[in-house]
VOGU-90573 format. One record per atom (N, C-alpha, C, O): residue number from 1; y, x negated, z. Coordinates in steps of 0.001 Angstrom, whole numbers. Example, Ala and Ser with C-alpha at 12.3 -4.5 7.8 and 13.67 -1.06 7.14 Angstrom:
// VOGU-90573
@pos=1, py=-5690, px=-13190, pz=7800
@pos=1, py=-4500, px=-12300, pz=7800
@pos=1, py=-3300, px=-13200, pz=7800
@pos=1, py=-3319, px=-14236, pz=8465
@pos=2, py=-2250, px=-12850, pz=7080
@pos=2, py=-1060, px=-13670, pz=7140
@pos=2, py=30, px=-12900, pz=7870
@pos=2, py=1138, px=-13409, pz=8039
//
This chain:
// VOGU-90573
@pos=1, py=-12609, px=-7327, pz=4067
@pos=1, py=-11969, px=-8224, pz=5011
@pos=1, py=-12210, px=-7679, pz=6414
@pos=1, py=-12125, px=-6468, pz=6619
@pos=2, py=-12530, px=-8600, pz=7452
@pos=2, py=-12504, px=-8298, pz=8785
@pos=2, py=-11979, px=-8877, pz=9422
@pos=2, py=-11685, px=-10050, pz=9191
@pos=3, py=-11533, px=-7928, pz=10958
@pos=3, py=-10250, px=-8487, pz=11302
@pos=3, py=-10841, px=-8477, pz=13156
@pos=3, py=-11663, px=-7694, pz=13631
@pos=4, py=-10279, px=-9337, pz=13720
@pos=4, py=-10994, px=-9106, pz=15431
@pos=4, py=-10346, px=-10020, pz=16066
@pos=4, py=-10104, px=-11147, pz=15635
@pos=5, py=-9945, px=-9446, pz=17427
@pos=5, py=-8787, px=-10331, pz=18251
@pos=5, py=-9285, px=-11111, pz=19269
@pos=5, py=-10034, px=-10453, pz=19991
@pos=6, py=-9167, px=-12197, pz=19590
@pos=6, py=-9727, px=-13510, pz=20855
@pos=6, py=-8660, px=-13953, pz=21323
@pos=6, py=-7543, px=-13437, pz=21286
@pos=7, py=-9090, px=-15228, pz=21919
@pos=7, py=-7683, px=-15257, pz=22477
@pos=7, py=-8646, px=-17089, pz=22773
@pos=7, py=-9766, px=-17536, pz=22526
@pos=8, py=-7086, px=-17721, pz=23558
@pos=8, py=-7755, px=-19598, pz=23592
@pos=8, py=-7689, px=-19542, pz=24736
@pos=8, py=-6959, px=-18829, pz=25424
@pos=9, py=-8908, px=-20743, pz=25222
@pos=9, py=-8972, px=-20648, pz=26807
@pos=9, py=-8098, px=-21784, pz=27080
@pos=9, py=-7509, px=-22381, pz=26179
@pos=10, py=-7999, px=-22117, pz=28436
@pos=10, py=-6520, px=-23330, pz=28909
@pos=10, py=-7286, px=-24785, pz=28256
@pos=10, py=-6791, px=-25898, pz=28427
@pos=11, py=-8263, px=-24607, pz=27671
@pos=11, py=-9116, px=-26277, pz=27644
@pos=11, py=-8825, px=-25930, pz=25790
@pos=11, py=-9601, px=-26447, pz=24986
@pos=12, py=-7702, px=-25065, pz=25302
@pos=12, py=-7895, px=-24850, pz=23659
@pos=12, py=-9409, px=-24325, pz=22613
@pos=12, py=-9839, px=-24511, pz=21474
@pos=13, py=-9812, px=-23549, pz=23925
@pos=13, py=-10892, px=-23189, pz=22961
@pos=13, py=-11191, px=-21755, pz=22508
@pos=13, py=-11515, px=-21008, pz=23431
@pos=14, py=-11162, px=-21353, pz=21604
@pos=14, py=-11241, px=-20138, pz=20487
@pos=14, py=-12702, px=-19571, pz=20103
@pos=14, py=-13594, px=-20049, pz=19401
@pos=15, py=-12602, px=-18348, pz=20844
@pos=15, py=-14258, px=-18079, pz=21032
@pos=15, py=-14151, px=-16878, pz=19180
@pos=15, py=-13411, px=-15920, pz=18956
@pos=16, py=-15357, px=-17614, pz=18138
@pos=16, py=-15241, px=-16705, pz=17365
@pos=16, py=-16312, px=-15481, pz=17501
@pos=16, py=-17515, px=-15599, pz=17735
@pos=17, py=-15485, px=-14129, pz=17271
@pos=17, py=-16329, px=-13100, pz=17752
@pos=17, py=-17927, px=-13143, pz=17019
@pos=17, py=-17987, px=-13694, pz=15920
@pos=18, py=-18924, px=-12701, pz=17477
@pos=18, py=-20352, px=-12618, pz=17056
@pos=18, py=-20455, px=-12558, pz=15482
@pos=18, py=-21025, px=-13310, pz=14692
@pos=19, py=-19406, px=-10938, pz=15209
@pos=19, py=-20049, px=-10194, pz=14086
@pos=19, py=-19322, px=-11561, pz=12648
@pos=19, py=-19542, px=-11739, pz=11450
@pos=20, py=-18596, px=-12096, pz=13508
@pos=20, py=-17885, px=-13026, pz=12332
@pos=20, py=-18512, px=-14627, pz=12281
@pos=20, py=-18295, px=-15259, pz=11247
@pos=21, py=-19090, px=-15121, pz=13106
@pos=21, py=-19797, px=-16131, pz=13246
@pos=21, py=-21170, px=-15790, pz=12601
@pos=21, py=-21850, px=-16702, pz=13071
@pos=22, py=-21860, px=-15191, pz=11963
@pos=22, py=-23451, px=-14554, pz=11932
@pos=22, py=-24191, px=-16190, pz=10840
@pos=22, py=-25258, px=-16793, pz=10962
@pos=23, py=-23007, px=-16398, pz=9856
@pos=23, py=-23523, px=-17570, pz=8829
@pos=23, py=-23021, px=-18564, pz=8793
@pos=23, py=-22836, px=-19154, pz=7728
@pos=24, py=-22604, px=-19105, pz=10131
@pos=24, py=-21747, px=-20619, pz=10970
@pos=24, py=-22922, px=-20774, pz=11821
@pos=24, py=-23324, px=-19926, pz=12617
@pos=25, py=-23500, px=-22036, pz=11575
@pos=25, py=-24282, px=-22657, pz=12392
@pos=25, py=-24064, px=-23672, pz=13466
@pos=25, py=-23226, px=-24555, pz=13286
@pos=26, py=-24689, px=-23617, pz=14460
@pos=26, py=-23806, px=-24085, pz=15791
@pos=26, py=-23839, px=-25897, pz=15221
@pos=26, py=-24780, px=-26379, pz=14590
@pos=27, py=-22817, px=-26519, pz=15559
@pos=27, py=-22141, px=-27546, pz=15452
@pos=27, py=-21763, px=-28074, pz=14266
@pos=27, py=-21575, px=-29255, pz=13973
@pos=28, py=-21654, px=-26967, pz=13524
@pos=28, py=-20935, px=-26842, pz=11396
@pos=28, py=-19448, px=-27094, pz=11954
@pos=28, py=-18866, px=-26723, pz=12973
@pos=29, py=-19192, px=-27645, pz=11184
@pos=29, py=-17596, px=-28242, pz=11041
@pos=29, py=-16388, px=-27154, pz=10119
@pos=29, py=-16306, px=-26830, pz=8934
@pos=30, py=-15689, px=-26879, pz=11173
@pos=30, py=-14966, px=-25770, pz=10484
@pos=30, py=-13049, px=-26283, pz=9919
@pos=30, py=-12465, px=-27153, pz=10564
@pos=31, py=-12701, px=-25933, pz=9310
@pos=31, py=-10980, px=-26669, pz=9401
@pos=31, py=-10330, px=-25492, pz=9847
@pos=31, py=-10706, px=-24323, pz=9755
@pos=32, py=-8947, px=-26129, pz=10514
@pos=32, py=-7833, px=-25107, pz=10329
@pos=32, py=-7007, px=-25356, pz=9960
@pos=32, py=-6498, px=-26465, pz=10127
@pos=33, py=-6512, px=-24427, pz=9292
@pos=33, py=-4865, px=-25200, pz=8611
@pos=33, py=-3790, px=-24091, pz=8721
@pos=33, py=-3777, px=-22926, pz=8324
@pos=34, py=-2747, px=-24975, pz=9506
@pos=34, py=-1734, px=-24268, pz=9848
@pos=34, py=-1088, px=-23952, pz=8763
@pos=34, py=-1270, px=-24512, pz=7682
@pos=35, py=-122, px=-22846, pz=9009
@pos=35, py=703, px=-22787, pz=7913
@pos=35, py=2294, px=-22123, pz=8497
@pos=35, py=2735, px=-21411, pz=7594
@pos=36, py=2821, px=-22135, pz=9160
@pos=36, py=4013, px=-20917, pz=9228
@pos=36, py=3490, px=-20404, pz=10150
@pos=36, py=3361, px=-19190, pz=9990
@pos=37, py=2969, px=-20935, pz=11438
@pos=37, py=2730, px=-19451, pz=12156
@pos=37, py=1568, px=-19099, pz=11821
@pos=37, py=996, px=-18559, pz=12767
@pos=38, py=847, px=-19169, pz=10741
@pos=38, py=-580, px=-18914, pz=10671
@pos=38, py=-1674, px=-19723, pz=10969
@pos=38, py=-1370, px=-20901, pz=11157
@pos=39, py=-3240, px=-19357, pz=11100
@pos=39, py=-3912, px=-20294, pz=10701
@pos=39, py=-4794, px=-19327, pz=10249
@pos=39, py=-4936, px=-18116, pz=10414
@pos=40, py=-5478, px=-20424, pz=9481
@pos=40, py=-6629, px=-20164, pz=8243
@pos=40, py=-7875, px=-21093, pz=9104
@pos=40, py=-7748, px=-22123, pz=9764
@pos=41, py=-9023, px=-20323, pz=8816
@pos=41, py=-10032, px=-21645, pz=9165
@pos=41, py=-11293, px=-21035, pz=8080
@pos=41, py=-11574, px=-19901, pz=7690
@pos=42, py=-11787, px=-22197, pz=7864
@pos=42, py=-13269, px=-22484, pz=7270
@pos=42, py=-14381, px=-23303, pz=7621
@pos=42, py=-14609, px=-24056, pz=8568
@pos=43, py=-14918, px=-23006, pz=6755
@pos=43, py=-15938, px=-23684, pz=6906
@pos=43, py=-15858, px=-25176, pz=5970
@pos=43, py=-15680, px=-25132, pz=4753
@pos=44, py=-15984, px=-26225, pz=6576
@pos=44, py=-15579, px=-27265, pz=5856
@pos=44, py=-16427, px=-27490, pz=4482
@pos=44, py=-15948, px=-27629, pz=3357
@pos=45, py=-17346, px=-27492, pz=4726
@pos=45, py=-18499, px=-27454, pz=3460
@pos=45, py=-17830, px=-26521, pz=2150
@pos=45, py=-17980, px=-26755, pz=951
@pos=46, py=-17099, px=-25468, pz=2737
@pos=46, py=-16731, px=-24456, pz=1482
@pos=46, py=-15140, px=-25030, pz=752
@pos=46, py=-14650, px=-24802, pz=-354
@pos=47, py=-14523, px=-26049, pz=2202
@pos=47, py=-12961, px=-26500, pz=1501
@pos=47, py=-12790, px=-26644, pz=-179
@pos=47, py=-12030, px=-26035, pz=-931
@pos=48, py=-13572, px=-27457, pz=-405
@pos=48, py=-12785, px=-28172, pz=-1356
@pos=48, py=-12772, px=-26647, pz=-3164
@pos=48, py=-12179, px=-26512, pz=-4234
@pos=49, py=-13884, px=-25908, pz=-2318
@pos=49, py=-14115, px=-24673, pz=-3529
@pos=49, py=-13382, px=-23483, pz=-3401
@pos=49, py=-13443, px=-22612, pz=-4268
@pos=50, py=-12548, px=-23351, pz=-2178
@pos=50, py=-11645, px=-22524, pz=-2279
@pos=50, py=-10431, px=-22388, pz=-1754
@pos=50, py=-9770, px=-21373, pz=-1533
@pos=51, py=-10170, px=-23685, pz=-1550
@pos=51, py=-8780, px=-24502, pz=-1070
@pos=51, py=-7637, px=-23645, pz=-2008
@pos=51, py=-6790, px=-22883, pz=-1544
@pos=52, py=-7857, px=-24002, pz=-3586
@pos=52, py=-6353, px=-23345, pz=-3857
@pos=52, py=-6281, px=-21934, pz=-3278
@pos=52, py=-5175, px=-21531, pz=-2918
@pos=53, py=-7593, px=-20961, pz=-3121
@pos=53, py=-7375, px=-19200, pz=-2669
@pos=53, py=-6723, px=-19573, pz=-1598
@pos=53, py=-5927, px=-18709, pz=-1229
@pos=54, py=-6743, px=-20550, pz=-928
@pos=54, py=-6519, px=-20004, pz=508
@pos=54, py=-5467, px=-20777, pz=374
@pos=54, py=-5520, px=-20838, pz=1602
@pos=55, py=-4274, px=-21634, pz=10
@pos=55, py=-3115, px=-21904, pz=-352
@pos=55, py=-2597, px=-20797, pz=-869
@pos=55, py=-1658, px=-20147, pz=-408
@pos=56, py=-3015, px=-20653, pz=-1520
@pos=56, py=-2181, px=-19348, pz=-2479
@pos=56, py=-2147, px=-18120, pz=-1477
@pos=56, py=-1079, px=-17537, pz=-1291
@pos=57, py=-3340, px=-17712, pz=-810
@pos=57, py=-3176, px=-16602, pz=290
@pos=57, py=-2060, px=-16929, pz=1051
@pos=57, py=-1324, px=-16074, pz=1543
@pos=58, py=-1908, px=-18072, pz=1165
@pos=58, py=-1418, px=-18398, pz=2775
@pos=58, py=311, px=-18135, pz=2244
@pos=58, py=982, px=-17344, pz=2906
@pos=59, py=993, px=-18896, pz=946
@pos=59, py=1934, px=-18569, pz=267
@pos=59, py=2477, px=-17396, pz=96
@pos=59, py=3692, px=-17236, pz=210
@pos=60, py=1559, px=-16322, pz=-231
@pos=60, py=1462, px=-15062, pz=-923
@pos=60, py=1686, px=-14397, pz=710
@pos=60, py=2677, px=-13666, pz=691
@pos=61, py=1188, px=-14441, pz=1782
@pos=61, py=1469, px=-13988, pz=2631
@pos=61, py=2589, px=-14189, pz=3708
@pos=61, py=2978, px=-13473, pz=4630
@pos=62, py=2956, px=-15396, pz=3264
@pos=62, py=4384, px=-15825, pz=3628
@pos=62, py=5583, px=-15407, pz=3265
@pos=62, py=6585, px=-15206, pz=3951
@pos=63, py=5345, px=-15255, pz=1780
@pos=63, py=6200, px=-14457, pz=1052
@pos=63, py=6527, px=-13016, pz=1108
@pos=63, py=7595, px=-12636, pz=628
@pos=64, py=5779, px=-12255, pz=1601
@pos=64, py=5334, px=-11227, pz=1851
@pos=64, py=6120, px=-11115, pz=3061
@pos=64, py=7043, px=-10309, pz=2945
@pos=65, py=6000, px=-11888, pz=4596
@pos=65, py=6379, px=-11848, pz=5816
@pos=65, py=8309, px=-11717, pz=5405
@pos=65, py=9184, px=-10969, pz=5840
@pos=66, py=8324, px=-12940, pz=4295
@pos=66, py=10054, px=-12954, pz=4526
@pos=66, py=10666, px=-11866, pz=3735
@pos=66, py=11765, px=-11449, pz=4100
@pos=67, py=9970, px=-11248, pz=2478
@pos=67, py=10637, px=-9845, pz=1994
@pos=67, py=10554, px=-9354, pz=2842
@pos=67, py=11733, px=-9353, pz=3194
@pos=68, py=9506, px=-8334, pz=4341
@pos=68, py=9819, px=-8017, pz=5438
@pos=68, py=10608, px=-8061, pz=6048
@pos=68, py=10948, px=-6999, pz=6569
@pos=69, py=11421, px=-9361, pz=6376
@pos=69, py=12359, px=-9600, pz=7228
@pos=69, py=13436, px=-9253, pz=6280
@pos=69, py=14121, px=-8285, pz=6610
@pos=70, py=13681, px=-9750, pz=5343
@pos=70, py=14658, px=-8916, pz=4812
@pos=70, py=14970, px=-7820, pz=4530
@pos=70, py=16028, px=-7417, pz=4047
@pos=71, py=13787, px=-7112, pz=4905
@pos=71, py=14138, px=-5701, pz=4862
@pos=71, py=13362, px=-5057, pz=3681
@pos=71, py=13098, px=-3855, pz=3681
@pos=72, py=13173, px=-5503, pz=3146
@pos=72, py=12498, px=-5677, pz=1370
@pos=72, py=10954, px=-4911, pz=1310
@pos=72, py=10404, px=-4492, pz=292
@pos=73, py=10641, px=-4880, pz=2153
@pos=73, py=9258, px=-4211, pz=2360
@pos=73, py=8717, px=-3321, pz=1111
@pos=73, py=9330, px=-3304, pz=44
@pos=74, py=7644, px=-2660, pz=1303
@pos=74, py=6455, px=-1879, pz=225
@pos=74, py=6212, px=-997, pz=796
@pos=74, py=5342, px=-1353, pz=1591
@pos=75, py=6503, px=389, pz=981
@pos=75, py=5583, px=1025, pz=1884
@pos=75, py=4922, px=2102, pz=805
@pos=75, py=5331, px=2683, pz=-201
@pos=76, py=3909, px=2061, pz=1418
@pos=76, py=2854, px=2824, pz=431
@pos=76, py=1615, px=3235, pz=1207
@pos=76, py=1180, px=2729, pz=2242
@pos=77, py=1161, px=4192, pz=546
@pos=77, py=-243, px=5208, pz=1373
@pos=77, py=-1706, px=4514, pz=1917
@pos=77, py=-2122, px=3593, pz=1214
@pos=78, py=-2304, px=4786, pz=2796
@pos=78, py=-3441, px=4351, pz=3091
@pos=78, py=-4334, px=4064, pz=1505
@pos=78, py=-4893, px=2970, pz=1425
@pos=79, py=-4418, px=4718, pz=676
@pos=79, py=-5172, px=4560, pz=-648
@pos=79, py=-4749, px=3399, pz=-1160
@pos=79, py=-5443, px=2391, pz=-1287
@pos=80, py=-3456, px=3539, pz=-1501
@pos=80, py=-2993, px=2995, pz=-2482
@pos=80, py=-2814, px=831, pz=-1341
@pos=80, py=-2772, px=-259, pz=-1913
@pos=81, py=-2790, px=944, pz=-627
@pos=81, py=-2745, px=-123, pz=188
@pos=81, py=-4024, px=-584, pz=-44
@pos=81, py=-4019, px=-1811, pz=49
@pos=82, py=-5170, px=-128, pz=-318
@pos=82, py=-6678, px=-266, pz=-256
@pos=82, py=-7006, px=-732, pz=-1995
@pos=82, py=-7981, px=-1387, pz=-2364
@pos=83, py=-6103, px=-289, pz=-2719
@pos=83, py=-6453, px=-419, pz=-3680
@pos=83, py=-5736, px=-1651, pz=-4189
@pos=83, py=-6187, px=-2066, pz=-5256
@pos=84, py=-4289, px=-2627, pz=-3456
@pos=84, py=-3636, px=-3620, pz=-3775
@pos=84, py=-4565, px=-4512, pz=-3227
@pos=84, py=-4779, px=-5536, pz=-3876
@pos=85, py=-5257, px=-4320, pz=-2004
@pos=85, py=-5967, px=-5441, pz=-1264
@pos=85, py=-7375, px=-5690, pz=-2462
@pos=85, py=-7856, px=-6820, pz=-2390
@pos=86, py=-7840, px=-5021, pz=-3204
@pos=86, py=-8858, px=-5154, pz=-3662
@pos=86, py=-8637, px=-5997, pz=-5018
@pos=86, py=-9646, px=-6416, pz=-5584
@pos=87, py=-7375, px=-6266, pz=-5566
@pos=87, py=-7141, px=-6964, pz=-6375
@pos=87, py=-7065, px=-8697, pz=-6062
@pos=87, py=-7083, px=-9582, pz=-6917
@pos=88, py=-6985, px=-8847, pz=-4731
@pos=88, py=-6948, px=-9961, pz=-4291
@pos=88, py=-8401, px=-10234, pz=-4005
@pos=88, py=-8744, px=-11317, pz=-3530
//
């Protein structure tokens, strides 16, 4: 997974960084879908084949945010954090 911070210009536009754009071709149709405070985006061509992962991510990480707030948290070692992400 890779992760890289941008930001929107006043006209709403979202510059995606280089190293993450490399296999988006200029004027490919991408979605976003809000969720809670989040967004998800794709590539539209890929929606309909991995729509439920990315429901279920988006759930799974929601769920995740509100055990947080409750206090409920996981804390666990750089390894062992590396090794939950890889099951997903």
């Amino acid at each position: 997974m890779e992760v890289a911070i941008t930001k929107m210009s006043s006209k709403g536009q979202v510059v995606i960084p280089a190293e993450m754009r490399e296999d988006i071709q200029e004027g490919e149709k991408l979605i976003i879908i809000q969720n809670n405070g989040q967004l998800i985006m794709k590539k539209a061509n890929k929606l309909e084949e991995d729509l439920k992962d990315d429901l279920e991510f988006a759930r799974r990480t929601e769920e995740a945010f509100r055990r947080i707030e409750k206090g409920e948290g996981i804390k666990m070692d750089f390894d062992e954090f590396i090794d939950e992400m890889k099951k997903w």
